[in-house]
Structure formats: structure tokens, C-alpha cells
C-alpha positions in Angstrom: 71.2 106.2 110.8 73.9 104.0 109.5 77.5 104.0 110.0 80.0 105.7 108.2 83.3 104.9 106.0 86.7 106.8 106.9 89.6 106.5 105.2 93.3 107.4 105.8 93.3 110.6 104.4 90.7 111.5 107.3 91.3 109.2 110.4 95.4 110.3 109.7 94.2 114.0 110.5 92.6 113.1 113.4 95.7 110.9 114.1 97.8 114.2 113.7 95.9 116.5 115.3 95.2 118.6 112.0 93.2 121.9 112.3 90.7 120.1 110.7 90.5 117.1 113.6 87.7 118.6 116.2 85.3 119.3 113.0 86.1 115.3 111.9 85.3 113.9 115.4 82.3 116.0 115.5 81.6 114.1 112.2 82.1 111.1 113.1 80.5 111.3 116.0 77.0 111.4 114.5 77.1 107.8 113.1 77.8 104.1 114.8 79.7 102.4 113.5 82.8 103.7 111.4 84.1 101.4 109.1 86.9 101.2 106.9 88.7 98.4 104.9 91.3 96.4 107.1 93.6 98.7 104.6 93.6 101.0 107.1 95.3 99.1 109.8 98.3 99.0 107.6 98.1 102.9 106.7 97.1 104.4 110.0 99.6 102.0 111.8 102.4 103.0 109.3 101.7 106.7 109.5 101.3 106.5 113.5 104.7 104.9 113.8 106.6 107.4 111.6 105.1 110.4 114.1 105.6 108.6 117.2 101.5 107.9 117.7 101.4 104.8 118.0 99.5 104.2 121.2 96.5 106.9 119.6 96.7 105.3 116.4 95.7 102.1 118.0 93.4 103.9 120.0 91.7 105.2 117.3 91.7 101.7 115.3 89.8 100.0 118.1 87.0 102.7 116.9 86.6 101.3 113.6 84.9 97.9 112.2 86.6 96.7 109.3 86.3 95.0 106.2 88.7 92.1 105.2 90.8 92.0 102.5 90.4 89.1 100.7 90.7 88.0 96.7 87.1 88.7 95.8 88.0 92.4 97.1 91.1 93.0 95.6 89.8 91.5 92.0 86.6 93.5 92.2 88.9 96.5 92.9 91.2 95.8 90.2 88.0 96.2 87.8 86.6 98.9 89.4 85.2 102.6 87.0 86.7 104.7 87.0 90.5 103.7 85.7 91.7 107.1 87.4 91.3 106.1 90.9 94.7 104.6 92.3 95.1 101.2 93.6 95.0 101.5 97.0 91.8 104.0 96.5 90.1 101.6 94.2 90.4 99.0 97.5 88.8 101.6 99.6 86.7 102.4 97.4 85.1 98.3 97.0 85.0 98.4 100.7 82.6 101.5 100.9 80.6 100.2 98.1 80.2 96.8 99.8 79.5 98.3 102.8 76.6 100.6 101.4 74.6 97.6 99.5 74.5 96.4 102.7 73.3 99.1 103.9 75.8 99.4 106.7 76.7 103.3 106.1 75.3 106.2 104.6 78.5 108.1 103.8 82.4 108.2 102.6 84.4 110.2 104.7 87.6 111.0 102.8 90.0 114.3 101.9 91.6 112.2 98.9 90.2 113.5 95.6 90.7 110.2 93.8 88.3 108.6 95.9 85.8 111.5 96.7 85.8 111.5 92.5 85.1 107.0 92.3 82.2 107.4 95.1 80.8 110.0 93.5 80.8 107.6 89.9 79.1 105.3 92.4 76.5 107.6 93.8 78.3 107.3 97.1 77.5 110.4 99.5 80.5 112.1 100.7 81.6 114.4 103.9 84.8 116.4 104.1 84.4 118.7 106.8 86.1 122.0 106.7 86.4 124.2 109.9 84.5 127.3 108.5 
């Protein structure tokens, strides 16, 4: 099995210790490695800091491989179907995408509508675990 992409809007429950956060570590459990883009350094360390997390939020960083940022990225996200999904989404988004031609996940893990609705344009599998 390959890895698996998390975003923000799933790593920052964990982060936060959502009701939701056992069921996503159970998740992600099942697949090595977790990436991400390097996006989420700057999100999860910027919501870590505003909770007083910091030291987890780096914990759970050093968990995940990511993808650099670079100008090829951020034009290819710029151009990126559909229009609706937001900037930093659409970067997320070209990450994931990357990442699956290369066969290096499987699966999107993300609770942000925007880019559950662009992976799904792109035939990307996603997981949002619930607790049921």
C-alpha cells in the first residue's frame, strides 16, 4: 500500500485533539508514508502556535514527508480545474496529484470541502473519517 496525503484541515484535528482525532490516527495509521505539501509546515506551525501546541505540532510534522514548494508548483496550481478551489487548496491539491502519478499515495485525507470537491475532479480517492 502506498502512502497517504493529509492536509491541515485533518493533521490540525489531530493537532487539537478533536473528537474526531483517535478515528484519524487510526487512519493514518494504515499507510507509510503521510505526505503533504511543505504548505503545511506553515499552517500546522501557525495554528499550533496560536493554541499553545507547539512542541506536538512539531511532533506531528516530523511524521510527514513533504513536497517542496517551488514555481513549477505554484504555476501548475494557479491553472489548476476546477476555478472553485481556493488558493491555498489548489497548492494542496498539485501536491496530491503529483504525489499520486508517482504513485507515492493512494488517498487524500482532508475535511475541507473545496479540496475533497478538486480531488474528486481528479479522480483522487478521498478519506474523512467520522467517529460513527
Amino acid at each position: 500500500m502506498a502512502g497517504i496525503y493529509v492536509d491541515t484541515s485533518a493533521l490540525g484535528r489531530v493537532l487539537l485533539g478533536e473528537p474526531d482525532a483517535e478515528v484519524i490516527r487510526q487512519t493514518l495509521a494504515q499507510y507509510d508514508p503521510w505526505w503533504s505539501s511543505a504548505l503545511l509546515l506553515v499552517e500546522l506551525r501557525r495554528l499550533a502556535r496560536r493554541e499553545g501546541v507547539e512542541e506536538y505540532g512539531e511532533e506531528l510534522l516530523s511524521l510527514v514527508s513533504t513536497r517542496r514548494l517551488d514555481a513549477p508548483t505554484l504555476k501548475r496550481a494557479a491553472k489548476l480545474d476546477p476555478v472553485e478551489v481556493r488558493s491555498l487548496d489548489a497548492i494542496h491539491l498539485d501536491a496530491a496529484i503529483q504525489l499520486k502519478k508517482r504513485g507515492a499515495i493512494d488517498v487524500v485525507l482532508s475535511y475541507d470541502h473545496q479540496l475533497q470537491a478538486g480531488c474528486a475532479h481528479h479522480g483522487l480517492p478521498v478519506e474523512a473519517p467520522v467517529l460513527s
